[in-house]
Wavefront OBJ file of the C-alpha trace (Angstrom):
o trace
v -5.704 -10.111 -16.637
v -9.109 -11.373 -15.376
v -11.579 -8.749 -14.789
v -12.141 -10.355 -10.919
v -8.406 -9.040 -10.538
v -8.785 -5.899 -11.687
v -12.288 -5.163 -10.006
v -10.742 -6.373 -6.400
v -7.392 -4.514 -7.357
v -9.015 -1.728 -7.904
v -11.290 -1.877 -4.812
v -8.493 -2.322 -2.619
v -6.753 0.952 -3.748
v -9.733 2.924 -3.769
v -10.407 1.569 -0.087
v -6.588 2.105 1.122
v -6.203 5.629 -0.292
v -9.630 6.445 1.074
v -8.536 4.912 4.539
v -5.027 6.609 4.392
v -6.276 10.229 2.888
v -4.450 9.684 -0.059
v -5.059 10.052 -3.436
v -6.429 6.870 -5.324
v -3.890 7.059 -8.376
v -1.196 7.564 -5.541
v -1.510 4.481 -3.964
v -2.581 2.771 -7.365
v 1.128 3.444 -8.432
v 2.762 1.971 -4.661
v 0.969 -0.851 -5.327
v 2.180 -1.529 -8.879
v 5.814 -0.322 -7.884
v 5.894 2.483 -10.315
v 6.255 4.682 -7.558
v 7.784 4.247 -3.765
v 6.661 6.430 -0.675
v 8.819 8.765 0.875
v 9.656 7.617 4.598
v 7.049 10.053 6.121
v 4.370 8.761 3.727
v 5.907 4.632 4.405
v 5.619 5.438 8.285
v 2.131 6.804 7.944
v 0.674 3.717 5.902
v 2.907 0.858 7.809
v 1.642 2.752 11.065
v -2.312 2.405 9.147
v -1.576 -0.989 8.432
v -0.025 -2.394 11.630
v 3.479 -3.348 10.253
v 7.014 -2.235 9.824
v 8.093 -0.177 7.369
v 10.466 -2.811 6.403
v 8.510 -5.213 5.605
v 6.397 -2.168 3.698
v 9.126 -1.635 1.644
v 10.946 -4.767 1.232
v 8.329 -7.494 1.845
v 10.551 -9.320 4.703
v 7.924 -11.913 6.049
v 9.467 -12.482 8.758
v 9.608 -8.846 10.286
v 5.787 -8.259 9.268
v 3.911 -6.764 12.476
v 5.295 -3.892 15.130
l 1 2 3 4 5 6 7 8 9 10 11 12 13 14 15 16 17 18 19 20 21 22 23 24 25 26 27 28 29 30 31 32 33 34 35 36 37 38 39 40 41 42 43 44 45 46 47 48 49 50 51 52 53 54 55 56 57 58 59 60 61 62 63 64 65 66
């Protein structure tokens, strides 16, 4: 994996958890898909992130934004 990857990967996390209040290895693990959110903690970051929690949790383009 090329170090640019892992640098922006891991710059992303840190910036999501630290925009969500969660913790960086938390959100580290959604984004991998070693670990899913419960509902409450789906609605909280679709809500953050301006899209369903549908498309949060399935990836369905075409039901992206609220």
């Amino acid at each position: 994996m090329p170090s640019f990857f892992c640098s922006s990967f891991l710059w992303y996390v840190e910036k999501l958890a630290k925009f969500l209040n969660y913790s960086i290895p938390v959100i580290g693990r959604y984004e991998l898909e070693e670990m899913t959110p419960n509902i409450e903690v789906a609605k909280n970051i679709s809500n953050h992130l301006n899209i369903k929690v549908g498309y949060l949790l399935e990836g369905n383009r075409q039901s992206r934004f609220v």
